[in-house]
gemmi code that builds the backbone of each chain (N, CA, C; Angstrom):
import gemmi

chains = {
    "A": [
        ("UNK", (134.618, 122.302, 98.847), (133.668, 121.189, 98.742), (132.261, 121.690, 99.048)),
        ("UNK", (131.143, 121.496, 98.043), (129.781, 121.744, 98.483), (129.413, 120.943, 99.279)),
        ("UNK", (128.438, 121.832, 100.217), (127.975, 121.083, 101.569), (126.287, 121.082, 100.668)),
        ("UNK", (125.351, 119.755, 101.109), (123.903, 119.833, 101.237), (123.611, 120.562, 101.825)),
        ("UNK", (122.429, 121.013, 101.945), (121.103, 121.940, 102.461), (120.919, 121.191, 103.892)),
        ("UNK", (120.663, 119.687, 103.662), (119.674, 118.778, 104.501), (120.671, 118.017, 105.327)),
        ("UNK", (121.750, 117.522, 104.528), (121.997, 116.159, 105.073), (123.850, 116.691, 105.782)),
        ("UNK", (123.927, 117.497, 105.590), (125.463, 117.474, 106.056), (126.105, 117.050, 105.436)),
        ("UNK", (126.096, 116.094, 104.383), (127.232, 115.737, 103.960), (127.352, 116.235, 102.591)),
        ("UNK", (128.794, 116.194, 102.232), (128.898, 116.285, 101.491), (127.736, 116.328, 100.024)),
        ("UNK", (127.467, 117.178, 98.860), (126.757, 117.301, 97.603), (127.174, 115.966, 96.994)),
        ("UNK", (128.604, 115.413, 96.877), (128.960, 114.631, 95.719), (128.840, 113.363, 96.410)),
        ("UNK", (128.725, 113.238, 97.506), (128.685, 112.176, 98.627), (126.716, 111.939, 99.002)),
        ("UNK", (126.048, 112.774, 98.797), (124.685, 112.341, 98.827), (124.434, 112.416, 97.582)),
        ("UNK", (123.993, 112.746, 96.410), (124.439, 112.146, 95.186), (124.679, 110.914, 94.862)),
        ("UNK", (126.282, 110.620, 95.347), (126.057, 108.996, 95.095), (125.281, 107.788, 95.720)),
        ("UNK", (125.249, 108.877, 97.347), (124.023, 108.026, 98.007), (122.545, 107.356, 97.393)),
        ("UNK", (122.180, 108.350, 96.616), (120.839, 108.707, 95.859), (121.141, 107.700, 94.826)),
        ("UNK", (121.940, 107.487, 94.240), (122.062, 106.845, 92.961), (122.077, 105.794, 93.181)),
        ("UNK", (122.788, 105.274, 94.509), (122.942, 103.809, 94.569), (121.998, 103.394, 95.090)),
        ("UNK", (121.064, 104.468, 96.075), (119.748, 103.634, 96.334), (118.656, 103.713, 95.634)),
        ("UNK", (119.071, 104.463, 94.279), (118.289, 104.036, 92.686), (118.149, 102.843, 91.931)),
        ("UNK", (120.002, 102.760, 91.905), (119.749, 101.341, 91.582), (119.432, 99.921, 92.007)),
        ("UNK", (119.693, 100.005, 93.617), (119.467, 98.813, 94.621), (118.201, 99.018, 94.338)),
        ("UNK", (116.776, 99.925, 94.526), (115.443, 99.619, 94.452), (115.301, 98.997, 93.082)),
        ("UNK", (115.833, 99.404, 91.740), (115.571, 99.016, 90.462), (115.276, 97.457, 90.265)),
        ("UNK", (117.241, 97.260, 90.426), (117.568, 95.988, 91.026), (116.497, 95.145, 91.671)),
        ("UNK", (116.223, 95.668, 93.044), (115.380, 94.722, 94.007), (113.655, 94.312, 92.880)),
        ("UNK", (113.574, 95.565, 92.537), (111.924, 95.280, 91.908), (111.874, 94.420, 90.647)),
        ("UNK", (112.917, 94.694, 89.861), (113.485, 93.896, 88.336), (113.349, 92.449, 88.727)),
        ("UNK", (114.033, 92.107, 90.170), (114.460, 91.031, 90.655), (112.799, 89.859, 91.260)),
        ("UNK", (112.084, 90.938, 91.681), (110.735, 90.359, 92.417), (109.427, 90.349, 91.369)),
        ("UNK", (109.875, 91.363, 89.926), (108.714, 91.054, 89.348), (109.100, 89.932, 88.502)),
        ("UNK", (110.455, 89.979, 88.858), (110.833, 88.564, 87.817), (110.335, 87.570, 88.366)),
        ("UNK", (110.610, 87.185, 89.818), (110.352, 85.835, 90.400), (108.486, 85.676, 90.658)),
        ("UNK", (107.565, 86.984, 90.260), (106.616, 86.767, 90.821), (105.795, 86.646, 89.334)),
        ("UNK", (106.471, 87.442, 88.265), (105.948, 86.857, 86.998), (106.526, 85.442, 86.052)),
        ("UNK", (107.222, 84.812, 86.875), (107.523, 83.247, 85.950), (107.853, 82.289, 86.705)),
        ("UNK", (108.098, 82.875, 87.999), (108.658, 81.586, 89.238), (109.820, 81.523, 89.025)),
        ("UNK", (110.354, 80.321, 89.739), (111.846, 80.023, 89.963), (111.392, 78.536, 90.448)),
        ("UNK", (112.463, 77.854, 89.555), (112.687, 75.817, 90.121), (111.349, 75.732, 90.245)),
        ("UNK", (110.945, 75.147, 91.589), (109.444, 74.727, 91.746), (108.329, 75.487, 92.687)),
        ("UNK", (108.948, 76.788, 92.477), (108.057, 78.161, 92.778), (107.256, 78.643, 91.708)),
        ("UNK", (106.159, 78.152, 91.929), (105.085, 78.604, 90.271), (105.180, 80.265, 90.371)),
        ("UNK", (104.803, 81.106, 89.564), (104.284, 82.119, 89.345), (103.766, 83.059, 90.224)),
        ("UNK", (103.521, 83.473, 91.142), (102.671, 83.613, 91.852), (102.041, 84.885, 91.802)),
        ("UNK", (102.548, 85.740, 90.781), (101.946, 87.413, 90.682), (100.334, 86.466, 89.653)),
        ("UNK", (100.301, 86.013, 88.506), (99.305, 85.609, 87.922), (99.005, 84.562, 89.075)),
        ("UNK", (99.140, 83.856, 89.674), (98.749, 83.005, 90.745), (97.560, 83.383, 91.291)),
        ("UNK", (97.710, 84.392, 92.207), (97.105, 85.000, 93.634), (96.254, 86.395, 93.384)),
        ("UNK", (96.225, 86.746, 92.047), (95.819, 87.799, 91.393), (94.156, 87.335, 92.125)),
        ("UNK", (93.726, 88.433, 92.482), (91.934, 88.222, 92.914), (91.288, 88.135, 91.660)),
        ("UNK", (90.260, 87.360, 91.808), (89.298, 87.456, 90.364), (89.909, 86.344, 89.022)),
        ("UNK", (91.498, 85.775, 89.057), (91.590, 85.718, 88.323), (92.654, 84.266, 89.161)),
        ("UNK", (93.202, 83.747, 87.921), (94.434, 82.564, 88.391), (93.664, 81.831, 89.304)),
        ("UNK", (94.229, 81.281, 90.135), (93.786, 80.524, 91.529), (92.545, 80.867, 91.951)),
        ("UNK", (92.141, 82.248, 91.968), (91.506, 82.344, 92.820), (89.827, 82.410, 91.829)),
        ("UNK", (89.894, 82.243, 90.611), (88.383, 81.771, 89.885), (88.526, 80.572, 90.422)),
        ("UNK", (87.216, 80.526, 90.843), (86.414, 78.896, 91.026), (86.375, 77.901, 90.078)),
        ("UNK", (86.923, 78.540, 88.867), (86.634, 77.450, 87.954), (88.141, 76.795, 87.683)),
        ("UNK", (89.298, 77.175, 88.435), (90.622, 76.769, 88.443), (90.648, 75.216, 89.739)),
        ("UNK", (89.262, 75.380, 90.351), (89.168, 73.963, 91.163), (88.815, 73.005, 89.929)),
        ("UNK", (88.451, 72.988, 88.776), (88.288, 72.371, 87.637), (89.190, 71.807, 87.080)),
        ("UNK", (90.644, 72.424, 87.414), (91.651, 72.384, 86.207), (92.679, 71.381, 86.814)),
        ("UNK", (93.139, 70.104, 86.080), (93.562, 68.868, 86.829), (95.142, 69.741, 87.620)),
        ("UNK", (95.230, 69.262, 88.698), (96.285, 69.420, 88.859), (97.563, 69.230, 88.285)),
        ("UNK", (97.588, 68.264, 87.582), (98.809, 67.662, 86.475), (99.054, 68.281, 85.410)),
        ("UNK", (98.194, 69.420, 84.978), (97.984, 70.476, 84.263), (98.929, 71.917, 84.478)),
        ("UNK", (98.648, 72.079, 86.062), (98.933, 73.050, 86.743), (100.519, 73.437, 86.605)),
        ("UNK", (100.880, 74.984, 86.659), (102.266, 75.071, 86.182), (103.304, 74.782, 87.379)),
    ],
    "B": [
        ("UNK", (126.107, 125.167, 168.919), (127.428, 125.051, 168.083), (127.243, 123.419, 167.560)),
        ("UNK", (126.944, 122.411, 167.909), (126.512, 121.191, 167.076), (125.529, 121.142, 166.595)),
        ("UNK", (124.862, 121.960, 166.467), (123.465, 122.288, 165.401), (123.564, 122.980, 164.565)),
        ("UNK", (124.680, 124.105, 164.348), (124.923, 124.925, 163.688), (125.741, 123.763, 162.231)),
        ("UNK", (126.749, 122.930, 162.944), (127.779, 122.056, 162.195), (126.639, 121.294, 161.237)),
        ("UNK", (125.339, 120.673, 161.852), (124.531, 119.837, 161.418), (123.857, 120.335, 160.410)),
        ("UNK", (123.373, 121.676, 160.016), (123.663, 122.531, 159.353), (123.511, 123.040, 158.096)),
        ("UNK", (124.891, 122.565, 158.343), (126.279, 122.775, 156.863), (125.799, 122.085, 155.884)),
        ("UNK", (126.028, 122.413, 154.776), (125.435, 121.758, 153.078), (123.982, 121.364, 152.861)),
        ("UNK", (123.094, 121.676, 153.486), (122.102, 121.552, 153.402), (121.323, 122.689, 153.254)),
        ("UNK", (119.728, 122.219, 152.660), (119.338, 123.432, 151.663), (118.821, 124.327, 152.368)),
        ("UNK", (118.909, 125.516, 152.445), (118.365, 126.862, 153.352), (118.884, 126.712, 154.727)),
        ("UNK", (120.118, 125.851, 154.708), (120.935, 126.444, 155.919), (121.615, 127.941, 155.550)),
        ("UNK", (121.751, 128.691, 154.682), (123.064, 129.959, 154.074), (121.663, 131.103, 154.057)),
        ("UNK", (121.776, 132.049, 154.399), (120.921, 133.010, 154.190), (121.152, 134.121, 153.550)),
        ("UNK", (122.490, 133.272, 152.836), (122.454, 134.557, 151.573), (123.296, 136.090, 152.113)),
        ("UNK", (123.225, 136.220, 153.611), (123.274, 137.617, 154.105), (122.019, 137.992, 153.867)),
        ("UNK", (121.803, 139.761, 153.191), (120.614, 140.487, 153.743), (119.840, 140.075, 152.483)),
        ("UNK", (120.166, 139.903, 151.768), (119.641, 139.692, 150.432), (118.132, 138.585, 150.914)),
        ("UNK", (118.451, 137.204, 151.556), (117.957, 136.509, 152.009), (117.011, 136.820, 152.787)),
        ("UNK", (117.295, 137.578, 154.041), (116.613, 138.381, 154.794), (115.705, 138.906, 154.070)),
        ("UNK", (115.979, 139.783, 153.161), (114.987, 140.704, 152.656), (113.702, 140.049, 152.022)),
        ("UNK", (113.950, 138.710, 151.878), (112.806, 138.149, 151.086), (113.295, 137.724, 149.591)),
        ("UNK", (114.378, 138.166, 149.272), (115.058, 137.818, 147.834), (115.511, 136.402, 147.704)),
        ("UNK", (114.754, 135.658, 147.392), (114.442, 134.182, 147.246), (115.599, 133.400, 146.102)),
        ("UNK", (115.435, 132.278, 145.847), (116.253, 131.893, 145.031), (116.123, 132.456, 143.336)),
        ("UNK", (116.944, 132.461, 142.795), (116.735, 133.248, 141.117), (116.375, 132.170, 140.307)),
        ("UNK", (115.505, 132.803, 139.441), (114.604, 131.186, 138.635), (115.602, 130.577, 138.090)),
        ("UNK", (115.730, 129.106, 137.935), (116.535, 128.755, 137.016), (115.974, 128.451, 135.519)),
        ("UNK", (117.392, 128.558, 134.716), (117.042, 128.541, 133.614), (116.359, 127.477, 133.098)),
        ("UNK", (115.501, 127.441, 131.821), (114.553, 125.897, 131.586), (115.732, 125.437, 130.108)),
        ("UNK", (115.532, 123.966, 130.264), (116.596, 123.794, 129.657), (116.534, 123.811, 127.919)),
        ("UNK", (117.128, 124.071, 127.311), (116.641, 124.414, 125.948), (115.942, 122.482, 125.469)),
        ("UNK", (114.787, 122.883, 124.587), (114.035, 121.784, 124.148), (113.907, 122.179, 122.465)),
        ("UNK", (114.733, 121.414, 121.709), (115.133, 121.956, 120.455), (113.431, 121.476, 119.210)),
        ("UNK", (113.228, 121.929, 118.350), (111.808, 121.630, 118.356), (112.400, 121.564, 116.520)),
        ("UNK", (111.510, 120.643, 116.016), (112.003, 120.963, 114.391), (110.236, 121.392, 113.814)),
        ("UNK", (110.807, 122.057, 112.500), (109.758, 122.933, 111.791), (109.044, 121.569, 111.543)),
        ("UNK", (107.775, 121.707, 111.417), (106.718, 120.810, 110.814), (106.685, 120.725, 109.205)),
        ("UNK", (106.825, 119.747, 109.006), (107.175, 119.221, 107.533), (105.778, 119.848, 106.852)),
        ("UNK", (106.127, 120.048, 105.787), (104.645, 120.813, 104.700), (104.576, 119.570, 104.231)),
        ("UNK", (103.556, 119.532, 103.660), (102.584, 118.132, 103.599), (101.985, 118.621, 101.866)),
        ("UNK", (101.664, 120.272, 101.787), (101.171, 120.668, 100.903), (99.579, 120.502, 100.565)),
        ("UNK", (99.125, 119.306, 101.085), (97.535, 119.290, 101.195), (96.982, 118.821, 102.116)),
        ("UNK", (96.078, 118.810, 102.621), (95.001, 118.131, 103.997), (95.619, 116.797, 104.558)),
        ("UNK", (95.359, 116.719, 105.238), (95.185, 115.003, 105.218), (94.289, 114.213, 104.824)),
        ("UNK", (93.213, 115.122, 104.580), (92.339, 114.269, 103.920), (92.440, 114.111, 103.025)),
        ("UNK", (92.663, 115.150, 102.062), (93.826, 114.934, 100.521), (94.196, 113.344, 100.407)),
        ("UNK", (95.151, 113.258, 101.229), (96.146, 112.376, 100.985), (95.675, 110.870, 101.326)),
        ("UNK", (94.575, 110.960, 102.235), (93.442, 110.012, 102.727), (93.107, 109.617, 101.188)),
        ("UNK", (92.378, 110.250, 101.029), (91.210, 110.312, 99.391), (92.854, 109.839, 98.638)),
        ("UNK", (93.491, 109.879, 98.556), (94.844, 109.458, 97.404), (94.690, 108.169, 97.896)),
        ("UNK", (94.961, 107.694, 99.229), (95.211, 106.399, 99.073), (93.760, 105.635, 99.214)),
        ("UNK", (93.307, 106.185, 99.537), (91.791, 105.256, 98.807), (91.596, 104.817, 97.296)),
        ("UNK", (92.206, 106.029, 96.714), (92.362, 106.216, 94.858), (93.304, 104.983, 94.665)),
        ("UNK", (93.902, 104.754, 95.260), (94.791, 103.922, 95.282), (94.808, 102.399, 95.087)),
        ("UNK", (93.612, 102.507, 96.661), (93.266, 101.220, 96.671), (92.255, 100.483, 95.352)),
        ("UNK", (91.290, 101.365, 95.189), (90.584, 101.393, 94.405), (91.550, 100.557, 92.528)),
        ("UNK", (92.318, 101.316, 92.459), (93.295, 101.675, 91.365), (93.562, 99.727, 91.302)),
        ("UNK", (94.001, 99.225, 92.819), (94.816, 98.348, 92.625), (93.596, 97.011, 92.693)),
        ("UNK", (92.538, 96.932, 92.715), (90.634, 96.345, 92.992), (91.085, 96.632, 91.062)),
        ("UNK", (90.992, 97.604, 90.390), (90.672, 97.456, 89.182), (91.555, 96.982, 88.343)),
        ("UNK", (92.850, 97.117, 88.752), (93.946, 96.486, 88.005), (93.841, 95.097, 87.935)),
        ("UNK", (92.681, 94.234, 89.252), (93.331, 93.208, 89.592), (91.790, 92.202, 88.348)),
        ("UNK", (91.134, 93.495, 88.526), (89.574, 92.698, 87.930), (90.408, 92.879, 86.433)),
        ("UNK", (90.654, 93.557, 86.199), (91.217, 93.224, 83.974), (92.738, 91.965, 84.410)),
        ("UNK", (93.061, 91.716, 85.498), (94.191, 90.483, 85.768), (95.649, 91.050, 86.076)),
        ("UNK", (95.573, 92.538, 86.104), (97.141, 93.076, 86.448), (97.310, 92.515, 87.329)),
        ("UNK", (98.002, 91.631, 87.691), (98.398, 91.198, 89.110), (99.752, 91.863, 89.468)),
        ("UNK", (100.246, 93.311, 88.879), (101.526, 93.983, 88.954), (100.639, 95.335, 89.590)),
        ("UNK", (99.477, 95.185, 89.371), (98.646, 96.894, 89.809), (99.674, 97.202, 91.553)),
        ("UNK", (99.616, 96.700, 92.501), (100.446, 97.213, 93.434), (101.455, 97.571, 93.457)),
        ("UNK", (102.497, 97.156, 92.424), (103.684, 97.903, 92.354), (103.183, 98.758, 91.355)),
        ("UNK", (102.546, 99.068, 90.665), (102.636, 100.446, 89.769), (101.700, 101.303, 91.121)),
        ("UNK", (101.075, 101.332, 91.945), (100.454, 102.292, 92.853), (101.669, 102.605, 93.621)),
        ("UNK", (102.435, 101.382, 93.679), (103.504, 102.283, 94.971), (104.244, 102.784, 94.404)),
        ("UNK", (104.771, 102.895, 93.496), (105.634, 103.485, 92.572), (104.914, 105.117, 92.589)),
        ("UNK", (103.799, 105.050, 92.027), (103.100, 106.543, 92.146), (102.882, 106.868, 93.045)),
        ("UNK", (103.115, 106.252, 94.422), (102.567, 107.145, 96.030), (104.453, 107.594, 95.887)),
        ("UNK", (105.241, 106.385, 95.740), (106.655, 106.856, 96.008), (107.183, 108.306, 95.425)),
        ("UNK", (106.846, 108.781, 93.969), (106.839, 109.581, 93.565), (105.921, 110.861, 93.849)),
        ("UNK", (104.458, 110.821, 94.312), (103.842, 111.502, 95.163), (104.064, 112.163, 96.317)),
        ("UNK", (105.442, 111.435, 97.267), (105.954, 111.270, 98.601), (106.704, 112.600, 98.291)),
        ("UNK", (107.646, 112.579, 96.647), (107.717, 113.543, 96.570), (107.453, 115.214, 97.068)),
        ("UNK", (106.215, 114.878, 97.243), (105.456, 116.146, 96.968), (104.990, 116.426, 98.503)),
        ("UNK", (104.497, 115.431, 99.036), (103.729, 115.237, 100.206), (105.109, 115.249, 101.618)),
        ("UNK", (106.361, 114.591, 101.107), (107.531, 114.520, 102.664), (106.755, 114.073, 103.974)),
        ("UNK", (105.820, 112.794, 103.327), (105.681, 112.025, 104.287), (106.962, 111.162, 104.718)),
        ("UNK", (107.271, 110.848, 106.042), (108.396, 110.197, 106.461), (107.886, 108.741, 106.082)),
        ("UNK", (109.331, 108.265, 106.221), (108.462, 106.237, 105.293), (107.909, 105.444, 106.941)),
        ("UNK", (108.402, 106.018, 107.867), (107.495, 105.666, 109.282), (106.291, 105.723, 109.045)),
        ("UNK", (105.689, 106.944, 108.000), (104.719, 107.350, 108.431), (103.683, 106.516, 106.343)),
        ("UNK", (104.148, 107.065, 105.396), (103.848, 106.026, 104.533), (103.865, 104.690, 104.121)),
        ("UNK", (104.887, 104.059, 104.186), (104.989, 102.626, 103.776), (104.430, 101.787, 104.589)),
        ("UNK", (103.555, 101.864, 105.749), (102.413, 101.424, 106.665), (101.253, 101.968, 105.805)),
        ("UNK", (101.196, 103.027, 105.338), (100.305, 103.435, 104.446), (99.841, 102.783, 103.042)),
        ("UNK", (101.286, 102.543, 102.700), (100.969, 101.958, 100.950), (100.912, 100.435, 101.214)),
        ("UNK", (101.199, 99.670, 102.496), (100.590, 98.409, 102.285), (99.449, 98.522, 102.938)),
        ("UNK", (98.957, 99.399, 103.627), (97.514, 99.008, 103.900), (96.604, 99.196, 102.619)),
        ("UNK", (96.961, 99.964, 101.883), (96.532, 100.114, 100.236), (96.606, 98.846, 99.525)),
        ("UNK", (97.390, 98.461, 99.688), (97.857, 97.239, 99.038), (96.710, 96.260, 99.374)),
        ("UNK", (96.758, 96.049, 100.646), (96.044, 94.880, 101.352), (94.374, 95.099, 101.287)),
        ("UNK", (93.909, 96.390, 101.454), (92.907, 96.718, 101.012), (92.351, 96.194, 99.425)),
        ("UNK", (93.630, 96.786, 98.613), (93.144, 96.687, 97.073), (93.211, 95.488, 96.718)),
        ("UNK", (93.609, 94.192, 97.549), (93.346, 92.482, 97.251), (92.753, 92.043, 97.649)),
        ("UNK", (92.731, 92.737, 99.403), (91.589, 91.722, 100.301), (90.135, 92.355, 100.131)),
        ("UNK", (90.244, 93.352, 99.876), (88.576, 93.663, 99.560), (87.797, 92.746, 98.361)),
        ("UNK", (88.465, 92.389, 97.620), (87.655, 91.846, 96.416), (87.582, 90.297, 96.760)),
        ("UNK", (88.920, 89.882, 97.480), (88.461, 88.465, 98.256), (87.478, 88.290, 99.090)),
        ("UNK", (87.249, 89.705, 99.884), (86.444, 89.211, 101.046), (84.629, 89.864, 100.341)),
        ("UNK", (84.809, 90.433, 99.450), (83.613, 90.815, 98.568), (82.780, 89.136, 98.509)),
        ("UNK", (84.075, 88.782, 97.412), (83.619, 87.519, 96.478), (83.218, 86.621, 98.180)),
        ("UNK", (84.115, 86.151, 98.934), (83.858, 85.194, 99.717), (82.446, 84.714, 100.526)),
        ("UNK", (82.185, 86.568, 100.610), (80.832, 87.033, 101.632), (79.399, 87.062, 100.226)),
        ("UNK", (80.109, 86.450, 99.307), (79.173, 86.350, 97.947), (78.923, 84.720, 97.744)),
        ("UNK", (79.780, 83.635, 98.364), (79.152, 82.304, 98.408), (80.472, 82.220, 97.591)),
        ("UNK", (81.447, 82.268, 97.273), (82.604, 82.141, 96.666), (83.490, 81.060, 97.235)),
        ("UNK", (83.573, 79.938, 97.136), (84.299, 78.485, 97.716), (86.015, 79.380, 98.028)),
        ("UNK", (86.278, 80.496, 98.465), (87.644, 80.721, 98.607), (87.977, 80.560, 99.653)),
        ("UNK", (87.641, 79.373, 100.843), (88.709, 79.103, 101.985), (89.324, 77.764, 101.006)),
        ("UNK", (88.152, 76.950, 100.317), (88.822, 75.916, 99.327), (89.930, 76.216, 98.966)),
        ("UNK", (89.630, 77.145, 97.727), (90.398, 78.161, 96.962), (92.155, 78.385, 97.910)),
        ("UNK", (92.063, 79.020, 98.440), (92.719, 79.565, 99.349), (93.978, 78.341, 99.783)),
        ("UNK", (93.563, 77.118, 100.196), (94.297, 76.132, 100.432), (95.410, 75.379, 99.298)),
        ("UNK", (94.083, 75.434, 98.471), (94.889, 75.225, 97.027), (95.954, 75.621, 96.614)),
        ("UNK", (95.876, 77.324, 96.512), (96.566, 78.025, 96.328), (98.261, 77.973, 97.408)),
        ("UNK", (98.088, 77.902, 98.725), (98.782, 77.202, 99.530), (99.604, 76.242, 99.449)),
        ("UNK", (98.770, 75.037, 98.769), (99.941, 74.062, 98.393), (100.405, 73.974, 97.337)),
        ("UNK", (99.788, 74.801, 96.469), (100.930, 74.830, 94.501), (101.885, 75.422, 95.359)),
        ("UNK", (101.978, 76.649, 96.098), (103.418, 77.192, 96.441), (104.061, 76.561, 97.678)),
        ("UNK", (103.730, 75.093, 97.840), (104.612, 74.635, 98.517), (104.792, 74.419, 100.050)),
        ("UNK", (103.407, 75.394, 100.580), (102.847, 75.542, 101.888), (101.417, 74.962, 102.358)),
        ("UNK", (101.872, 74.657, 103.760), (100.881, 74.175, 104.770), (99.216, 74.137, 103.663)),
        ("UNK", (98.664, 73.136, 103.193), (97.706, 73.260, 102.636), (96.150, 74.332, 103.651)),
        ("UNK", (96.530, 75.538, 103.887), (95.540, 76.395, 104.808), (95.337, 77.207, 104.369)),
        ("UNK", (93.591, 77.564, 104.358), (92.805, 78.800, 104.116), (93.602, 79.921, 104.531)),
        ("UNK", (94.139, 80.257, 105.065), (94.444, 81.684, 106.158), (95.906, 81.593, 105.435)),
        ("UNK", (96.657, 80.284, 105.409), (98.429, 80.559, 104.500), (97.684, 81.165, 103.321)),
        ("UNK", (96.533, 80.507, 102.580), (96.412, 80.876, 101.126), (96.292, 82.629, 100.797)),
        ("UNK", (95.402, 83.037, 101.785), (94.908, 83.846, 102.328), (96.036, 85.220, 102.544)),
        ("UNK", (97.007, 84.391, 103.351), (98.454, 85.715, 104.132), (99.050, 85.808, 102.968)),
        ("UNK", (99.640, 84.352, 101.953), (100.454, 84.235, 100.708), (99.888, 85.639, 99.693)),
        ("UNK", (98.579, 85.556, 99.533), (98.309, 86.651, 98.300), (98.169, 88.158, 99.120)),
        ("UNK", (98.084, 88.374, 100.087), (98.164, 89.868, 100.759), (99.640, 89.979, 100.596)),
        ("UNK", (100.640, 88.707, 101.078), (102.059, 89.299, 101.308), (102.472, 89.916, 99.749)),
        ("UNK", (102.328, 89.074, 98.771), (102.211, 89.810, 97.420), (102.132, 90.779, 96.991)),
        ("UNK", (101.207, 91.139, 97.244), (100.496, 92.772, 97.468), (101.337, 93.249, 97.906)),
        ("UNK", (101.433, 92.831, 99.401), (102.361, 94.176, 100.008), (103.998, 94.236, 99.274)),
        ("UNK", (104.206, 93.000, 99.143), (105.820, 92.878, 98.515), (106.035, 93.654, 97.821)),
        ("UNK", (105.196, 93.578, 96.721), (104.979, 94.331, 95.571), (105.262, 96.091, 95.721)),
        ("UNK", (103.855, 96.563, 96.343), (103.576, 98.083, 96.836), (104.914, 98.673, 97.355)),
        ("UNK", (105.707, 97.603, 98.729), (106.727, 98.117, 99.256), (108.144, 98.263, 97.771)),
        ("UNK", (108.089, 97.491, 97.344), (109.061, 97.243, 95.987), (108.881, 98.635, 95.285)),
        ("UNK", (107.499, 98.729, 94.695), (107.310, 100.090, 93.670), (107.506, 101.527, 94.688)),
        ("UNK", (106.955, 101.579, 96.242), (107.122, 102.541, 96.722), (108.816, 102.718, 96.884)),
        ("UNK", (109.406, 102.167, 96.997), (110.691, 102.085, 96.879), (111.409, 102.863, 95.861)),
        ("UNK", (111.187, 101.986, 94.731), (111.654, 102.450, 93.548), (111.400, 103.926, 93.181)),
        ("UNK", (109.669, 104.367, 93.310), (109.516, 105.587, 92.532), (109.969, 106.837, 93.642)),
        ("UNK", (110.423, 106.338, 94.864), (110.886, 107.614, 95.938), (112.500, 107.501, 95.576)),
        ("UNK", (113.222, 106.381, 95.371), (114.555, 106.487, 95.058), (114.611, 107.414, 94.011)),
        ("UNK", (113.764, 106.758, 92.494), (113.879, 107.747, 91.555), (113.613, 109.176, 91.127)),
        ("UNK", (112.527, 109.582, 91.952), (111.648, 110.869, 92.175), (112.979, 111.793, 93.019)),
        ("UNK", (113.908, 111.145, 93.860), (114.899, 112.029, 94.778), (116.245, 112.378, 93.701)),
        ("UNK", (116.145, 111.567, 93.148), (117.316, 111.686, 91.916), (116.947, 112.562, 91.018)),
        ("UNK", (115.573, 113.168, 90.127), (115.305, 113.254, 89.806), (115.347, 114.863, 89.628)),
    ],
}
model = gemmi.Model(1)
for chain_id, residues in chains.items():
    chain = gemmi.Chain(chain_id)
    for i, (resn, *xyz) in enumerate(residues, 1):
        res = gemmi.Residue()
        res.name, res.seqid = resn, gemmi.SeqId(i, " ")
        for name, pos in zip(("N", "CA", "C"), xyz):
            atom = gemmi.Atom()
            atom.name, atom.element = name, gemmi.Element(name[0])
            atom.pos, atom.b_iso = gemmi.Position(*pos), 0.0
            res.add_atom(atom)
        chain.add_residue(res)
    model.add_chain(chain)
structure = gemmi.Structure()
structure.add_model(model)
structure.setup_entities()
């Protein structure tokens, strides 16, 4: 059985370590740019939301009726 | 003879014999081993890596003026993959890439604000579309936590993938 350099364990055993915390980050980010680019139920948007300069935060979005608002 | 008993087990009652006599004192003791690890290579300055995350911040100020409101996760994604290179510990970066983060949103808020910019208004607003305490400072924490959510998300991702890699 190959041993790592670093970690002691096992080559085929950090390996899968690596992979699965490839896909859990993928997962996690897939998951947050989703909810932050379209919302969820009655969670608006909030990546275009809170964006500086732009969404909410132009002055000219105090203009825009609320009943409008997503 | 009861002073002699009184004595017993105590330190520099035994004289060793002549050895003692002679002046031959106790033998140093050993110091106890203190195991030390190699210092991680970094590969450039710290100031290097300073000037990167300034680039950074900067990066995520311009993403945000054309409307990327995703610019923090694509910076942490590139420090994550950078980390690569650098074997900064995440103790020691991911305090790093959200202060990048927080820099590259709150600077342009607190630009505009200190410019006559109605954003404590602003700010409240923003507060209650998402459902919270109508407050300057929620509106305020809501779009930094973003940022950082974000940065920590991409730094994530591009160090998982960069180790696989």
């Amino acid at each position: 059985m190959t041993m790592s350099d670093d970690g002691g364990r096992p080559a085929r055993v950090r390996r899968a370590l690596l992979l699965t915390n490839a896909v859990a980050a993928l997962a996690v980010s897939a998951v947050l740019l989703a909810l932050l680019g379209r919302g969820t139920g009655g969670v608006p948007a909030l990546g275009p939301l809170v964006v500086p300069g732009h969404g909410a935060w132009n002055w000219q979005f105090l203009l825009i009726p609320l009943r409008l608002l997503p | 003879m009861t002073a002699e008993f009184r004595r017993l087990g105590k330190r520099g009652a035994y004289r060793l014999g002549q050895l003692r006599a002679q002046g031959v004192g106790e033998g140093v003791r050993p110091v106890p081993f203190q195991p030390r690890f190699i210092r991680a290579n970094h590969h450039f300055p710290v100031s290097v890596w300073l000037l990167g995350l300034a680039a950074g911040s900067a990066l995520i100020v311009g993403a945000a003026a054309v409307g990327w409101w995703f610019g923090p996760f694509l910076v942490g994604a590139l420090a994550g993959v950078a980390n690569r290179i650098g074997a900064w510990s995440v103790r020691v970066a991911l305090p790093a890439v959200i202060a990048v983060a927080v820099v590259g949103w709150g600077a342009p808020l607190a630009w505009a604000a200190l410019h006559g910019q109605p954003y404590r208004a602003l700010a409240g607003v923003i507060a209650a579309i998402a459902g919270l305490p109508a407050s300057a400072s929620v509106g305020f924490g809501l779009t930094l936590l973003v940022a950082a959510a974000q940065v920590v998300a991409g730094y994530w991702l591009g160090r998982a993938l960069s180790m696989i890699a």
